[in-house]
C-alpha positions, 0 to 999 in steps of 0.5 A: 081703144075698142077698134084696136082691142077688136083687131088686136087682141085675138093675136096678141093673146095668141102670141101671149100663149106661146111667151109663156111657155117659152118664159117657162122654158128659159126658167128652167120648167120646160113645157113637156112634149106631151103638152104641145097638142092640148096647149095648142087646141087651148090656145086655139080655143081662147082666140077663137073665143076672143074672135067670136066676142069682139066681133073684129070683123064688124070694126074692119068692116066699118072703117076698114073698106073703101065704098068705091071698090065694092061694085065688082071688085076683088072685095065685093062680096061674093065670088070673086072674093073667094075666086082671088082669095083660094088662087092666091091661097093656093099659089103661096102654099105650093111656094111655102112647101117647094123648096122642102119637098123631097123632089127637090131634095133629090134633083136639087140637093144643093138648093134644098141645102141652101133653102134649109140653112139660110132661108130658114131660123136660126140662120146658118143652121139646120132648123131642128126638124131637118137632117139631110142624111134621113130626110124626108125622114124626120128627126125623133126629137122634132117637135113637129110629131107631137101633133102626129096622130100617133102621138096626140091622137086624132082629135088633137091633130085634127085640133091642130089643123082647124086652130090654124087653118081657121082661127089663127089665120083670120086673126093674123090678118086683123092684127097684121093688116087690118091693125098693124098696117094702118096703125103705124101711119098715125093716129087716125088709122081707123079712118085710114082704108086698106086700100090707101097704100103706104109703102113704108107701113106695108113692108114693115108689116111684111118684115114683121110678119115674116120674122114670126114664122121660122121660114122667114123668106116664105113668110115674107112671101105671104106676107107681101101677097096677103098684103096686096090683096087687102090692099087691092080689095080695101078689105080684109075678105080676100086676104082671110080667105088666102089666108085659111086656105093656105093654111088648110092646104098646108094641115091637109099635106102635113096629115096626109104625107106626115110632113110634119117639119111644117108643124 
């Protein structure tokens, strides 16, 4: 129970954050736009504290790694760690932010169309922060601006970008594959390395993980690739790393190309 709460609990009060705001919402008490950055930099906040107290690394650590990959490998410690980890980081981002970049919008209008409507929730439907007669411009209403620095301020977007480059990114990956991979294969799953692949359990992780991004095909993507780094390397290092860098490049492009759809 400790193991799991470890690895689990970071996310799952992240994910708790955000229901309730979304219960508020169905109740008729929505949350106003002006509240979106300081709840952000709450949340990110209490799952950063939940990371520092429970320590999930010394549980992934512990059960999590296997004794015979740590010689060179992908999960040795040291540089090739990082080396796999930001290339991978870096390949997922520039895939996560192709089919919306205004370059294929202009050569490849039709693609980018597709991408939008299906590709994205909810399906067959322009996503709320797309309208092809203004893009690259954003809609007034779309969410995403209210982590602008013109609207929340510098240190609520610089807020936004540390939550999630740094905290949530590093909490997924304990829950999803540090958790959740080997948890759905019984209940000695603490004994169970990152590195014993099991089909099943990796692409029900992947269509999990994809179904809580809103670009469900990129986070299927991702979550194949941070999948099988962590499984190469029989240790979450890696992943993490991809992870955090995916998500910084991505904060990085948002602040300086004001793409904020991506927020």
């Amino acid at each position: 129970m400790k193991a799991a709460a470890a690895l689990a609990a970071p996310y799952l009060a992240w994910v708790a954050f955000i229901l309730a705001f979304e219960v508020a919402g169905a109740l008729g008490v929505p949350v106003p736009r002006g509240w979106a950055a300081p709840a952000y930099a709450l949340k990110s906040a209490l799952c950063l504290a939940l990371l520092v107290a429970l320590k999930p690394w010394r549980e992934e650590g512990a059960r999590g790694t296997e004794p015979a990959r740590q010689g060179g490998g992908i999960g040795a410690p040291g540089g090739r760690t990082l080396l796999w980890g930001i290339s991978v980081g870096v390949a997922v981002f520039l895939l996560w932010v192709a089919p919306e970049s205004p370059w294929l919008f202009g050569h490849c209008r039709a693609l980018s169309l597709l991408y939008h409507r299906w590709f994205v929730t909810p399906l067959g439907a322009w996503p709320e922060y797309f309208d092809p007669e203004i893009f690259p411009a954003l809609p007034a209403a779309a969410s995403g601006l209210a982590f602008s620095p013109e609207e929340a301020g510098w240190p609520l977007a610089i807020a936004r970008l540390f939550g999630s480059a740094f905290v949530i990114a590093a909490a997924e990956e304990y829950f999803f594959r540090g958790f959740l991979y080997r948890w759905i294969r019984g209940r000695n799953w603490r004994t169970t390395p990152l590195s014993d692949f099991d089909a099943q359990s990796f692409w029900i992780v992947v269509a999990v993980f994809a179904c809580e991004h809103d670009r469900w095909f990129m986070g299927a993507v991702a979550g194949i690739a941070y999948g099988l780094l962590a499984v190469k390397a029989g240790t979450l290092r890696p992943a993490i790393v991809a992870h955090v860098t995916t998500n910084l490049l991505l904060g990085l492009y948002v602040l300086c190309q004001g793409r904020f759809g991506f927020w």
